[in-house]
mmCIF file of the N, C-alpha and C atoms, coordinates in Angstrom:
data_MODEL
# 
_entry.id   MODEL 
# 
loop_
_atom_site.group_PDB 
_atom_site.id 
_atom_site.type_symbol 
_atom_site.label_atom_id 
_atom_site.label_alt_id 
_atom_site.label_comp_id 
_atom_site.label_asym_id 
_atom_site.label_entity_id 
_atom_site.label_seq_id 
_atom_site.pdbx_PDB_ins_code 
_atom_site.Cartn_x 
_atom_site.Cartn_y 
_atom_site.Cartn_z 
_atom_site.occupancy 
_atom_site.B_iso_or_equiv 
_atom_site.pdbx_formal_charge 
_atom_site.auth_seq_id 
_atom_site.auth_comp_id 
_atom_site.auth_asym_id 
_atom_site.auth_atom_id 
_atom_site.pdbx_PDB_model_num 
ATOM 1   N N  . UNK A 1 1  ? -18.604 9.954   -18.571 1.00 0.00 ? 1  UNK A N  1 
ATOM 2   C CA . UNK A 1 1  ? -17.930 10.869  -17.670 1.00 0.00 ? 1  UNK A CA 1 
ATOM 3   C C  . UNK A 1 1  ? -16.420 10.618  -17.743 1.00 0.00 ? 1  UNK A C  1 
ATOM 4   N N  . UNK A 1 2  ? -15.544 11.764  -17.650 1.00 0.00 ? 2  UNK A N  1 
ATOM 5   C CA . UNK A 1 2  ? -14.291 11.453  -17.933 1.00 0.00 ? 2  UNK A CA 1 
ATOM 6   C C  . UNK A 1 2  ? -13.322 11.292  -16.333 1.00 0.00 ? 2  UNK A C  1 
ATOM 7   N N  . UNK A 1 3  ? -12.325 10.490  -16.786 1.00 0.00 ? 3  UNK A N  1 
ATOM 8   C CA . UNK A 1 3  ? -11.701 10.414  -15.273 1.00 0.00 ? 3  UNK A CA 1 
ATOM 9   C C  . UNK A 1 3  ? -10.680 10.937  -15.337 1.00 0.00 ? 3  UNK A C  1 
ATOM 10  N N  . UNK A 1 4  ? -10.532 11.552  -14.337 1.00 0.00 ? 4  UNK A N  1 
ATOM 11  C CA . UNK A 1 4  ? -9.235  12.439  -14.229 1.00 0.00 ? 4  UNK A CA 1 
ATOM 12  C C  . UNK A 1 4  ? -8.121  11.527  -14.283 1.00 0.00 ? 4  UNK A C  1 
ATOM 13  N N  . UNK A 1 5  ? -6.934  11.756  -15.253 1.00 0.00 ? 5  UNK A N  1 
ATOM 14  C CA . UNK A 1 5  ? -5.355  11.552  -14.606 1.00 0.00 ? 5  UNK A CA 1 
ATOM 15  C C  . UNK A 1 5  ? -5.776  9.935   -15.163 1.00 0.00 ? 5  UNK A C  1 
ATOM 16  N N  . UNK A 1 6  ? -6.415  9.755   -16.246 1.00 0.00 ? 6  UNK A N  1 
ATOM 17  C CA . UNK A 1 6  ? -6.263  8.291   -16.954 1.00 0.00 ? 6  UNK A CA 1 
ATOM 18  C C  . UNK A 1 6  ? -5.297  8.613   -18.028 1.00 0.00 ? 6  UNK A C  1 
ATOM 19  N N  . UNK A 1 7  ? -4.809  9.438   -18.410 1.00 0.00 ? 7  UNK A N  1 
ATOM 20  C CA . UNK A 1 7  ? -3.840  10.040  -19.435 1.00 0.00 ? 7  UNK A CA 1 
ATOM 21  C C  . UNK A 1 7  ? -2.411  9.876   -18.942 1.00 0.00 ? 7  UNK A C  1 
ATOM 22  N N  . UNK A 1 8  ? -2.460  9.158   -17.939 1.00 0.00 ? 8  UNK A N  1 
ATOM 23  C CA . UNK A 1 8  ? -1.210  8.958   -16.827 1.00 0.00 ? 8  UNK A CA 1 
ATOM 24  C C  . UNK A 1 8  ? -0.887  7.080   -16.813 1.00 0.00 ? 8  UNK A C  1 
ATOM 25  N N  . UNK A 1 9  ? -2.235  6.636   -17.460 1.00 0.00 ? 9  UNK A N  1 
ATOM 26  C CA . UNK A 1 9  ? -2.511  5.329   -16.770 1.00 0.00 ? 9  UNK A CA 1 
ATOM 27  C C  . UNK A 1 9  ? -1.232  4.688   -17.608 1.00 0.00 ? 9  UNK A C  1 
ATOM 28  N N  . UNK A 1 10 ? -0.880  3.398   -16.753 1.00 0.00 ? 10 UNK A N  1 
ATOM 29  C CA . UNK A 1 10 ? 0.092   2.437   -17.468 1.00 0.00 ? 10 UNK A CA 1 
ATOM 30  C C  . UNK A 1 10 ? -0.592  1.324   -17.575 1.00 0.00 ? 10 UNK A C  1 
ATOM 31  N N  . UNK A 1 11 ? 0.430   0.366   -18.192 1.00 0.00 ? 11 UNK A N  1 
ATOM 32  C CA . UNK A 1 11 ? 0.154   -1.807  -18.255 1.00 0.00 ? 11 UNK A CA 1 
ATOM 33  C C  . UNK A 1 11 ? 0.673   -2.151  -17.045 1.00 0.00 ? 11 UNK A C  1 
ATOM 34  N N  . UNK A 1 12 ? -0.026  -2.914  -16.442 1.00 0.00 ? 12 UNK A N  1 
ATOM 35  C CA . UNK A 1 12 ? 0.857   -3.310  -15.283 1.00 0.00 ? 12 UNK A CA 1 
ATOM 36  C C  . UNK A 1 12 ? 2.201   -4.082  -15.748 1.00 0.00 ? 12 UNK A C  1 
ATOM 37  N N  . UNK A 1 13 ? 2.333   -4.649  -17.014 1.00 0.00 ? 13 UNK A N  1 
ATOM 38  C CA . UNK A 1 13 ? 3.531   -5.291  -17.516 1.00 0.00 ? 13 UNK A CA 1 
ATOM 39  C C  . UNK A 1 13 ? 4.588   -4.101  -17.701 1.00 0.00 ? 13 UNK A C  1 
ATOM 40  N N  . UNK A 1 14 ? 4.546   -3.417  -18.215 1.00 0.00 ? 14 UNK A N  1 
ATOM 41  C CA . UNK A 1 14 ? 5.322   -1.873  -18.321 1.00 0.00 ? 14 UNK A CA 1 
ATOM 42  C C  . UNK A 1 14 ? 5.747   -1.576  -16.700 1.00 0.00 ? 14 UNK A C  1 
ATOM 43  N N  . UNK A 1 15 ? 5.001   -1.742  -15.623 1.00 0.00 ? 15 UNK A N  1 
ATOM 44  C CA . UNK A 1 15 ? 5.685   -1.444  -14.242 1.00 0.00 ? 15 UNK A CA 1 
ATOM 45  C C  . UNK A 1 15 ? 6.564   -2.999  -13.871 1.00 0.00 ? 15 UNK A C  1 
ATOM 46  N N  . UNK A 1 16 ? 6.394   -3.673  -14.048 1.00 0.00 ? 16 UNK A N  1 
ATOM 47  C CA . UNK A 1 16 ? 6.974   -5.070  -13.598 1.00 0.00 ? 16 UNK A CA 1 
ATOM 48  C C  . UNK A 1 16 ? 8.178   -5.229  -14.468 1.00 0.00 ? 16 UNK A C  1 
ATOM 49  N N  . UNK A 1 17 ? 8.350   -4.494  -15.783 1.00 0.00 ? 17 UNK A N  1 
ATOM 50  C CA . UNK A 1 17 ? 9.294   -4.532  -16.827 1.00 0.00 ? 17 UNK A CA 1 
ATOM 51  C C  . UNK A 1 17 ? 10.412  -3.452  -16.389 1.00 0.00 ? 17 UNK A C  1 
ATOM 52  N N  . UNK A 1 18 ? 9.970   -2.336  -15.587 1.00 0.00 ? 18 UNK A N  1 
ATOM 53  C CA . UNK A 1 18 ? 10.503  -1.585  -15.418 1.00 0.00 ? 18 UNK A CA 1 
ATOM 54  C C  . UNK A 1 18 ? 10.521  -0.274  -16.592 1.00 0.00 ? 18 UNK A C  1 
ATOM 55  N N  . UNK A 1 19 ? 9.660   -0.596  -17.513 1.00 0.00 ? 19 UNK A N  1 
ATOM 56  C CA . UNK A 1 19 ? 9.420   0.417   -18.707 1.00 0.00 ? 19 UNK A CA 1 
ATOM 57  C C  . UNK A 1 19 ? 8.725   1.515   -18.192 1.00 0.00 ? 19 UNK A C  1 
ATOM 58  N N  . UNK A 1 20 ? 8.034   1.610   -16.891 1.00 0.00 ? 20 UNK A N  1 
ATOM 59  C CA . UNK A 1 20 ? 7.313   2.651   -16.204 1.00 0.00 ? 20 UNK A CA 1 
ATOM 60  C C  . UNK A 1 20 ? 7.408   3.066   -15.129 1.00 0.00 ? 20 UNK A C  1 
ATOM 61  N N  . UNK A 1 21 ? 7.964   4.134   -14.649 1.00 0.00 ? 21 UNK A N  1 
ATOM 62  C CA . UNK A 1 21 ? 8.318   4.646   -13.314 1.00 0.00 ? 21 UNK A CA 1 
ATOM 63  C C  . UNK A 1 21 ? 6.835   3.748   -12.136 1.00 0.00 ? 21 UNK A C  1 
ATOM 64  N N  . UNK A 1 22 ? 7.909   3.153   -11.296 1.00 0.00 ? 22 UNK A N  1 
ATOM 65  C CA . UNK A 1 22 ? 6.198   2.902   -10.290 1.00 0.00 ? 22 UNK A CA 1 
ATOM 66  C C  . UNK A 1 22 ? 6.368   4.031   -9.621  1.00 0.00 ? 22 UNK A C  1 
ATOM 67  N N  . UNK A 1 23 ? 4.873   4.303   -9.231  1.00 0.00 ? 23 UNK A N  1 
ATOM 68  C CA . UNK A 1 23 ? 4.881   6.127   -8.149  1.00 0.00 ? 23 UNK A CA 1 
ATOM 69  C C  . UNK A 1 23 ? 5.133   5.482   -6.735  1.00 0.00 ? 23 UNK A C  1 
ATOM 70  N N  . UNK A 1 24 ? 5.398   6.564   -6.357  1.00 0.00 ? 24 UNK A N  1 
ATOM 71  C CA . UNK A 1 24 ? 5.604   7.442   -5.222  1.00 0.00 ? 24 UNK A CA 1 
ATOM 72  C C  . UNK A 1 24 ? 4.737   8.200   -4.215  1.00 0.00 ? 24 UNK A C  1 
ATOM 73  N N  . UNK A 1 25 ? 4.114   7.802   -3.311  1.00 0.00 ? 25 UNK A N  1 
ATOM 74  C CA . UNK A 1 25 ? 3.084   9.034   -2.773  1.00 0.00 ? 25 UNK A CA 1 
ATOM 75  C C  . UNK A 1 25 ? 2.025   9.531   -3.373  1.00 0.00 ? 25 UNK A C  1 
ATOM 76  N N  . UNK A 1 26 ? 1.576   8.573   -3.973  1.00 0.00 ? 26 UNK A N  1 
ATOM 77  C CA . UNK A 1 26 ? 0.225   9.142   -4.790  1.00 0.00 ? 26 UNK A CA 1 
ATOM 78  C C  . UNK A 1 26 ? -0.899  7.886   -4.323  1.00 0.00 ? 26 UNK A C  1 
ATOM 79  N N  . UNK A 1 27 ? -2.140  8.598   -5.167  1.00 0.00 ? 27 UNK A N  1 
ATOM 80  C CA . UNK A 1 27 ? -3.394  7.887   -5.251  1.00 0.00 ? 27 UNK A CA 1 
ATOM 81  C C  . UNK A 1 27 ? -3.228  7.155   -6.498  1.00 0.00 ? 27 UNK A C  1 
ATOM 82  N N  . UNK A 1 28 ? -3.449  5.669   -6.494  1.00 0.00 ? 28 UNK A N  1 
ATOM 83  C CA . UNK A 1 28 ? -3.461  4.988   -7.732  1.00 0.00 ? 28 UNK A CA 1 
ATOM 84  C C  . UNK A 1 28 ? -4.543  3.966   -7.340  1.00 0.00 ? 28 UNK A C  1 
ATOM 85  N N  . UNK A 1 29 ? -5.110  3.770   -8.793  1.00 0.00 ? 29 UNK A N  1 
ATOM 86  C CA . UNK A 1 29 ? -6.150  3.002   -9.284  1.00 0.00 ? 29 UNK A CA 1 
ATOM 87  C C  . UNK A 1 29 ? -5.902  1.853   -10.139 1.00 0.00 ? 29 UNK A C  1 
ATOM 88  N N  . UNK A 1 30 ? -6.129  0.655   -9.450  1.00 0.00 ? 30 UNK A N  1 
ATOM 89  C CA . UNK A 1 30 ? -5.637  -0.322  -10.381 1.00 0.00 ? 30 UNK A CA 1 
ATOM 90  C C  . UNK A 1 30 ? -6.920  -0.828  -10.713 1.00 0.00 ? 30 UNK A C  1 
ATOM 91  N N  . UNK A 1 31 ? -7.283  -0.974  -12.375 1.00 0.00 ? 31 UNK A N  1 
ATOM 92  C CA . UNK A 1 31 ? -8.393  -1.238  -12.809 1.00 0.00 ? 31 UNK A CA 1 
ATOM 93  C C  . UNK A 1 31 ? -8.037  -3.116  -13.670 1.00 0.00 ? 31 UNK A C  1 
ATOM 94  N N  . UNK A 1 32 ? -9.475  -3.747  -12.556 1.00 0.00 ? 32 UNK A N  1 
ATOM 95  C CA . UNK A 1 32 ? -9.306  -5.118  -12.467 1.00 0.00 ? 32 UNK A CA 1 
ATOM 96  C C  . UNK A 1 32 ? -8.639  -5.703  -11.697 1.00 0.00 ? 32 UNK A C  1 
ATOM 97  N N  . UNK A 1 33 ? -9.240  -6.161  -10.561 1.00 0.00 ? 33 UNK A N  1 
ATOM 98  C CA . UNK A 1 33 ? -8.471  -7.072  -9.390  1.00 0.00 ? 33 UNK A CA 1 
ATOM 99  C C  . UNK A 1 33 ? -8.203  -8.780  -9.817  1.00 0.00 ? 33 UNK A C  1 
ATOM 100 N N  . UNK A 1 34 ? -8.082  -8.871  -10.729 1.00 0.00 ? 34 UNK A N  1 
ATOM 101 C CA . UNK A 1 34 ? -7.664  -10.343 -10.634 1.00 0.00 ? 34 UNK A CA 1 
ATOM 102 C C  . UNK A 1 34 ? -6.266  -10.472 -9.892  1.00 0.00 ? 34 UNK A C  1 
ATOM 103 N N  . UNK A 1 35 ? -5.478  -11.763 -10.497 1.00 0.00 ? 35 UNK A N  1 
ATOM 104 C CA . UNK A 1 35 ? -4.326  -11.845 -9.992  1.00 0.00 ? 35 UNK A CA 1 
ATOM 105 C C  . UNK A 1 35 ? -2.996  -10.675 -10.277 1.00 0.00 ? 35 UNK A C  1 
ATOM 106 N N  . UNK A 1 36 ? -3.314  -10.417 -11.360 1.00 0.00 ? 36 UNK A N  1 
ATOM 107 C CA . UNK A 1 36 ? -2.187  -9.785  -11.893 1.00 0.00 ? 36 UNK A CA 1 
ATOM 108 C C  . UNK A 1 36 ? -2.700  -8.033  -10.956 1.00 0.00 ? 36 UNK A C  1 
ATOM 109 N N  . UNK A 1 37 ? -3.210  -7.811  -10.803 1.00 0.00 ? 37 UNK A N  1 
ATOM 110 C CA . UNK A 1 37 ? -3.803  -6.125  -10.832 1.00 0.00 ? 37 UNK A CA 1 
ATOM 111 C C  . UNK A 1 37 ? -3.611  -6.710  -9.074  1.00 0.00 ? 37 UNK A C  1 
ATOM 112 N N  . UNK A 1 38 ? -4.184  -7.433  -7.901  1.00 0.00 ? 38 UNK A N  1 
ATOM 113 C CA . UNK A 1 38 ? -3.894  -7.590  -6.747  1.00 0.00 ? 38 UNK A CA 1 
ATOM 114 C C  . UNK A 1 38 ? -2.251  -7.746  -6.529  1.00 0.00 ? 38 UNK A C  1 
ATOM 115 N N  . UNK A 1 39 ? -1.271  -7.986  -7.093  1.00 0.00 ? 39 UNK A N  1 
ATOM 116 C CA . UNK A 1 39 ? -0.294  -8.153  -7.100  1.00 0.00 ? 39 UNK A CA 1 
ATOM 117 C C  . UNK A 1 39 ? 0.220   -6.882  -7.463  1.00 0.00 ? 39 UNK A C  1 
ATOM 118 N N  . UNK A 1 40 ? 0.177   -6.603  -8.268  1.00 0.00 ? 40 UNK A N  1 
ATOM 119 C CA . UNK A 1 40 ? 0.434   -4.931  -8.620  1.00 0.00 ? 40 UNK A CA 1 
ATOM 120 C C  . UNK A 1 40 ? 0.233   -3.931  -7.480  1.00 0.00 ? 40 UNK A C  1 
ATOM 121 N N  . UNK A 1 41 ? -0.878  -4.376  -6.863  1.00 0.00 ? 41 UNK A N  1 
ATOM 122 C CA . UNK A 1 41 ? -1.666  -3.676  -5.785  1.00 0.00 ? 41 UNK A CA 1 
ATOM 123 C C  . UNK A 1 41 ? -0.818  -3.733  -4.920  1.00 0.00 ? 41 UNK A C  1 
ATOM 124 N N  . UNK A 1 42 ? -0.410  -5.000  -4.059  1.00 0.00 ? 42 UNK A N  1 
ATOM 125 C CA . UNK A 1 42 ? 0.277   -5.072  -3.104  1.00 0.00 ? 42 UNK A CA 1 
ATOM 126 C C  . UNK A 1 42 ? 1.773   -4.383  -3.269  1.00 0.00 ? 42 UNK A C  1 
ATOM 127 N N  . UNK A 1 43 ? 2.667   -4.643  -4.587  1.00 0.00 ? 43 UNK A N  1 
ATOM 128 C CA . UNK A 1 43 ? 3.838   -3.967  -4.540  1.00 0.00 ? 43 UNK A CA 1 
ATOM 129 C C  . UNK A 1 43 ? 3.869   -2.671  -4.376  1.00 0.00 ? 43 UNK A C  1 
ATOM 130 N N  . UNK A 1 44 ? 2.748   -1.548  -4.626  1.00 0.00 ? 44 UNK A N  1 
ATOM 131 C CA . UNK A 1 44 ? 2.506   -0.217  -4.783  1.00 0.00 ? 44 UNK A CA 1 
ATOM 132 C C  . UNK A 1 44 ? 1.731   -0.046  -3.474  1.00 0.00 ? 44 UNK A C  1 
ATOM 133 N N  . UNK A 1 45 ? 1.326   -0.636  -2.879  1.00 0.00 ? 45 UNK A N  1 
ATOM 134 C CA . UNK A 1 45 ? 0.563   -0.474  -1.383  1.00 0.00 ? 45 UNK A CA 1 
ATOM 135 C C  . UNK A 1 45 ? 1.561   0.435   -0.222  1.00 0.00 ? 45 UNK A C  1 
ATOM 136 N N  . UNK A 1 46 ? 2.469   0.075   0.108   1.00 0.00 ? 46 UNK A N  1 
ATOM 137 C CA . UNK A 1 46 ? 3.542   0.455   0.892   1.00 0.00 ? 46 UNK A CA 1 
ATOM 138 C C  . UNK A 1 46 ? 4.050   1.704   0.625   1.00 0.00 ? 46 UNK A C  1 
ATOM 139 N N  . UNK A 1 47 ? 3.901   2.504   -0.764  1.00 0.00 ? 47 UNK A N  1 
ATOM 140 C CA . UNK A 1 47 ? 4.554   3.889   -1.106  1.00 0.00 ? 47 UNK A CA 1 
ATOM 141 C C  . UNK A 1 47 ? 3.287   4.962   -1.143  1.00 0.00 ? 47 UNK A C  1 
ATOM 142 N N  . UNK A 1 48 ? 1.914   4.177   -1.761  1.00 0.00 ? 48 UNK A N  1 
ATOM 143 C CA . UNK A 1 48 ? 0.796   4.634   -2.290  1.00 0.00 ? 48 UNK A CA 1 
ATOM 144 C C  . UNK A 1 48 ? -0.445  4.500   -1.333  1.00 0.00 ? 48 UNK A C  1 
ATOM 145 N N  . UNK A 1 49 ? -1.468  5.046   -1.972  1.00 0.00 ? 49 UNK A N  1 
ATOM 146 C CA . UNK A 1 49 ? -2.983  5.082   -1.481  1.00 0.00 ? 49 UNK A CA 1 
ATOM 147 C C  . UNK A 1 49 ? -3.506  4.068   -2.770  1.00 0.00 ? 49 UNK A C  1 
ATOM 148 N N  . UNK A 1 50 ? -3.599  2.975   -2.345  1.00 0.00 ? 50 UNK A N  1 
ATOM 149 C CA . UNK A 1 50 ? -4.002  2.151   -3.324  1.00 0.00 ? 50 UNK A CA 1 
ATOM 150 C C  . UNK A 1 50 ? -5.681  2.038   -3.739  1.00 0.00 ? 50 UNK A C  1 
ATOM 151 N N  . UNK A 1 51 ? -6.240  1.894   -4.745  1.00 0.00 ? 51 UNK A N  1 
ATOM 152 C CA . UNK A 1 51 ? -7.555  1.126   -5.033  1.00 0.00 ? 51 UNK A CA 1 
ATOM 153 C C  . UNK A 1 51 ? -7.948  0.220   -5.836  1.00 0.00 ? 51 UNK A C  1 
ATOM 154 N N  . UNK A 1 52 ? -8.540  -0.696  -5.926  1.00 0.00 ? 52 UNK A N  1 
ATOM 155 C CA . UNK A 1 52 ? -8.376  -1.968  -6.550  1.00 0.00 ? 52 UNK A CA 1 
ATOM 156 C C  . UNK A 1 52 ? -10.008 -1.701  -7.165  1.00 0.00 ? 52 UNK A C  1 
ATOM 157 N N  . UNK A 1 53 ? -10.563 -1.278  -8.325  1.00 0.00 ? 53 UNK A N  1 
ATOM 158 C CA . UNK A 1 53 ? -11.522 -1.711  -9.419  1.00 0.00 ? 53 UNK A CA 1 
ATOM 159 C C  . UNK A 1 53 ? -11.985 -2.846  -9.731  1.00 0.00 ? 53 UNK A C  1 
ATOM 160 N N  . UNK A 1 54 ? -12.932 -3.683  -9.200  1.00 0.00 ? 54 UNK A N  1 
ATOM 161 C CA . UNK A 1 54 ? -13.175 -5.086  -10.220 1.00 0.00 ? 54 UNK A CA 1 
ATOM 162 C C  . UNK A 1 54 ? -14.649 -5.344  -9.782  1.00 0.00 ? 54 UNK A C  1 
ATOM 163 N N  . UNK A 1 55 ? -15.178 -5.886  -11.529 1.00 0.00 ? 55 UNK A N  1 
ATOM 164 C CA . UNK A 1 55 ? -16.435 -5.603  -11.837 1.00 0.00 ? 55 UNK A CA 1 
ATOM 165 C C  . UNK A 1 55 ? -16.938 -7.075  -10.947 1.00 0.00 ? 55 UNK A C  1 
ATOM 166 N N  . UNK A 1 56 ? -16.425 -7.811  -10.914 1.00 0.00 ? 56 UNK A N  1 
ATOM 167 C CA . UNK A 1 56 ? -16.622 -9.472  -10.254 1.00 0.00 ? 56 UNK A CA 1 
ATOM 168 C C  . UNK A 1 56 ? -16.525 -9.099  -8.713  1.00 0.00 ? 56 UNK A C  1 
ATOM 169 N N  . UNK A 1 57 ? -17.597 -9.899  -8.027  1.00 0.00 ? 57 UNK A N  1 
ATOM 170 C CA . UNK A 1 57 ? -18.047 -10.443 -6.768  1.00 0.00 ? 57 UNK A CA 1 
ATOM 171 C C  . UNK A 1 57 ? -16.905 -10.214 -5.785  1.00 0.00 ? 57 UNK A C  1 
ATOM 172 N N  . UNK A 1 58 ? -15.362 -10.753 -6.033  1.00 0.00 ? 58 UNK A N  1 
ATOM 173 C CA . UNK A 1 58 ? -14.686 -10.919 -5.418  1.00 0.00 ? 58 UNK A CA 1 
ATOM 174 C C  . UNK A 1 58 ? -13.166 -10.710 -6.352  1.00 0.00 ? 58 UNK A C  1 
ATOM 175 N N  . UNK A 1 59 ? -12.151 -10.170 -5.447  1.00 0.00 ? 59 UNK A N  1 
ATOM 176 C CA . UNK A 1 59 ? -10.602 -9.872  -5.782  1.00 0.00 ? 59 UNK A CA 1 
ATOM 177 C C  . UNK A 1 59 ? -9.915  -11.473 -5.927  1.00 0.00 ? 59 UNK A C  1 
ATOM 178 N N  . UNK A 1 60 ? -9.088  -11.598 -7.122  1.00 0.00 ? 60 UNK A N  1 
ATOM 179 C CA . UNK A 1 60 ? -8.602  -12.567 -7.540  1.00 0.00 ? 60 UNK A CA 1 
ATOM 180 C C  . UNK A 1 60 ? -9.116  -13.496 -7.636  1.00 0.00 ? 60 UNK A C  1 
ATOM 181 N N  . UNK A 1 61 ? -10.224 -13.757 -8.361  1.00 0.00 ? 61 UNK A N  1 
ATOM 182 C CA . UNK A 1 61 ? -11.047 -14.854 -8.106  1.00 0.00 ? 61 UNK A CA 1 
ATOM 183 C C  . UNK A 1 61 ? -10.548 -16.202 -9.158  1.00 0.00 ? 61 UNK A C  1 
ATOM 184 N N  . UNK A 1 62 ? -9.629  -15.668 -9.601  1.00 0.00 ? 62 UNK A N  1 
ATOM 185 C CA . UNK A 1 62 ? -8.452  -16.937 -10.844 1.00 0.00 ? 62 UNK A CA 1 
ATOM 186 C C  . UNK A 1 62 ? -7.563  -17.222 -9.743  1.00 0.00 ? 62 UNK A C  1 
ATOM 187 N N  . UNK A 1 63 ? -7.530  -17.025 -8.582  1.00 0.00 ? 63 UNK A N  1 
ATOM 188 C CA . UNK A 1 63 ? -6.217  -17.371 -7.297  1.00 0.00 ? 63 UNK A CA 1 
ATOM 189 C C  . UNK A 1 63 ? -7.068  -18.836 -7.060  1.00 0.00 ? 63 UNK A C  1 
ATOM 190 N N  . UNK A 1 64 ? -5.872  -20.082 -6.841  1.00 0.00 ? 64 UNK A N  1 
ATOM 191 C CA . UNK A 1 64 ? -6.833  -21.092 -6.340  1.00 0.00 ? 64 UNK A CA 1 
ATOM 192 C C  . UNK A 1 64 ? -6.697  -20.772 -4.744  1.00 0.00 ? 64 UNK A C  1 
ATOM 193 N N  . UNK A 1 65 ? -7.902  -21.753 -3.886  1.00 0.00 ? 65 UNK A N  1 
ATOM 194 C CA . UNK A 1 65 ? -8.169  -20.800 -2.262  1.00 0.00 ? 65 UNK A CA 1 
ATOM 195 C C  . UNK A 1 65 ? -7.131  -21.121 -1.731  1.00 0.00 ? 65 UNK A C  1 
ATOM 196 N N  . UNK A 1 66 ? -6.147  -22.067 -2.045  1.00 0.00 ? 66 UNK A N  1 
ATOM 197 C CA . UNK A 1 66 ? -5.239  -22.424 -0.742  1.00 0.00 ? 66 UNK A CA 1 
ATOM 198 C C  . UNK A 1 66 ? -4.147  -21.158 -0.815  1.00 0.00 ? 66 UNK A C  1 
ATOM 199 N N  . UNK A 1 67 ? -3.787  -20.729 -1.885  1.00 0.00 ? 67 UNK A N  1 
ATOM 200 C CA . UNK A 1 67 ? -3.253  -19.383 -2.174  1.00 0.00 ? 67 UNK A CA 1 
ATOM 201 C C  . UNK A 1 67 ? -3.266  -18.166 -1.505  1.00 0.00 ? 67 UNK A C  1 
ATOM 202 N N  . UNK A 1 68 ? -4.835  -17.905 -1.432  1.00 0.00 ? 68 UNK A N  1 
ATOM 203 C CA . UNK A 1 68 ? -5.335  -16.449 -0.640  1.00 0.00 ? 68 UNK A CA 1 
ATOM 204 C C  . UNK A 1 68 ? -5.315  -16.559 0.103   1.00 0.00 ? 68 UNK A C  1 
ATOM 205 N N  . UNK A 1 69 ? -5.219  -15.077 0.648   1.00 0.00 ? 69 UNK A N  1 
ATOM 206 C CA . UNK A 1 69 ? -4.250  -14.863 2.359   1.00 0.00 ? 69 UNK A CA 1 
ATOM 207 C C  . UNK A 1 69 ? -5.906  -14.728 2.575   1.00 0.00 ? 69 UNK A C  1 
# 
């Protein structure tokens, strides 16, 4: 099945580089919650409708616990 508006998708390194506009008022999908993609998450949370994708049990699960909020 095809997903809409993946023809849009970026690297999260390309937004942190500044090589990719971060949005504005939109719905975004960050696919894979580890550390890097929860972090991504949170900077884009505040402008966006965020969603976080991850095939594992739990979000950031490479964070050691004293770390996670």
């Amino acid at each position: 099945m095809p997903i809409a508006g993946i023809e849009k998708g970026v690297q999260a390194w390309d937004l942190l580089s500044g090589k990719a506009e971060s949005p504005k008022g939109k719905k975004v999908v960050i696919v894979g919650g580890g550390i890097v993609g929860c972090e991504i998450a949170e900077c884009l949370m505040e402008e966006n409708d965020v969603t976080i994708l991850e095939m594992m049990p739990t979000y950031a699960g490479d964070l050691f616990a004293l770390t996670k909020r």
